[in-house]
C-alpha positions as semicolon CSV with decimal commas, in nm:
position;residue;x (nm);y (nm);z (nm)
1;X;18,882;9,948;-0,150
2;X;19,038;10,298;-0,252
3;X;18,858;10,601;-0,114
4;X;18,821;10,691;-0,536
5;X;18,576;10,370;-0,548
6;X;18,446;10,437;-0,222
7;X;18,340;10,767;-0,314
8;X;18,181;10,663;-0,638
9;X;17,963;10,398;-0,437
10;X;17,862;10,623;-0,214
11;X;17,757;10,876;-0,481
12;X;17,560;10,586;-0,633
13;X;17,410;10,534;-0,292
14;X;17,290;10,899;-0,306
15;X;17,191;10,889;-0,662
16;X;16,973;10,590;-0,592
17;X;16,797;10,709;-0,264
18;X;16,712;11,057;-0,418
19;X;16,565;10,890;-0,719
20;X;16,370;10,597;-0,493
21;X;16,228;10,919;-0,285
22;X;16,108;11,057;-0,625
23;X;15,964;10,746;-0,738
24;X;15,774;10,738;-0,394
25;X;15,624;11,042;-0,427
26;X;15,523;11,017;-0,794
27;X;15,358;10,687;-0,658
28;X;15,181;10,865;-0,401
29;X;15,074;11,102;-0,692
30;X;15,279;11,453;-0,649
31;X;15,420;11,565;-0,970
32;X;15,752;11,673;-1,086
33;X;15,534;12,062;-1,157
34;X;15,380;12,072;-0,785
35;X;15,743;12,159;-0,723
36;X;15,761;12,531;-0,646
37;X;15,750;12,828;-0,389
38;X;15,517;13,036;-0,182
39;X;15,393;13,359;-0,376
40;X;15,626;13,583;-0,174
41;X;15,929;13,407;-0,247
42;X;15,909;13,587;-0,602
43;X;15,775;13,888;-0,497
44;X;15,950;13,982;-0,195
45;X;16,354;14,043;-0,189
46;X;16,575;13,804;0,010
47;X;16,736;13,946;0,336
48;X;17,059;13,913;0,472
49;X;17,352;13,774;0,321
50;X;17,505;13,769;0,027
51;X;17,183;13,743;-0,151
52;X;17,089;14,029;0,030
53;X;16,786;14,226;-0,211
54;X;16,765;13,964;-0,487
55;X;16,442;13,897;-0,599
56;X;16,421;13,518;-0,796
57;X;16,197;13,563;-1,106
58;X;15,922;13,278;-1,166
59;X;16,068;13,199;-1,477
60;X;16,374;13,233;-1,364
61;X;16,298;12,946;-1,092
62;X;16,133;12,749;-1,394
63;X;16,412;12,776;-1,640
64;X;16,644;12,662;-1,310
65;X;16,420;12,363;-1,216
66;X;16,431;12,212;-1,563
67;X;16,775;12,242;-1,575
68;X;16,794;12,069;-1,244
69;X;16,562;11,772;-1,357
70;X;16,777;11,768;-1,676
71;X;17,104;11,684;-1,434
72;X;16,916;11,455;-1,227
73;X;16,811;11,247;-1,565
74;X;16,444;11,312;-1,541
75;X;16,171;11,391;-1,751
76;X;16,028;11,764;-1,769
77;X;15,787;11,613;-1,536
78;X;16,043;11,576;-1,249
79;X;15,948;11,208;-1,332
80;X;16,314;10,978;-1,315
81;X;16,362;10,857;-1,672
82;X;16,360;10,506;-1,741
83;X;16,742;10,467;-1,824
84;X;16,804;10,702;-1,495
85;X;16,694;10,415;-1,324
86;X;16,840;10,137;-1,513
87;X;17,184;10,269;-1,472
88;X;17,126;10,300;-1,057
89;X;17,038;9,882;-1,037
């Protein structure tokens, strides 16, 4: 097997234990929305680093978590999307 296929299955792989973990807990009733932060993380500036003073914005964090559910193939939920899965049998 060439390492190009090797590293496609084992993205696969990934792709389909990330999505199996998010099926589990949308089982076990959690919701793609009870996804967030503590209170301080938007109110208090980040130390040390190169991120060093940046405050993250709710909606910032919002806007950024859609997008990230968009790229994983889910809902607006955080809910996998029916063809997400299909493609991952």
């Amino acid at each position: 097997m060439s390492d190009i296929l090797r590293a496609q299955e084992l993205k696969a792989n990934g792709e389909r234990i990330w999505n199996l973990g998010r099926m589990f807990n949308v089982r076990e009733g959690f919701s793609g929305k009870m996804t967030s932060c503590l209170k301080k993380f938007f109110t208090q500036p980040l130390t040390g680093g190169p991120t060093n003073g940046v405050k993250v914005s709710e909606e910032e964090f919002e806007r950024t978590l859609d997008e990230y559910y968009t790229l994983r193939g889910w809902n607006s939920k955080g809910i996998p999307k029916e063809e997400t899965l299909k493609k991952l049998i």
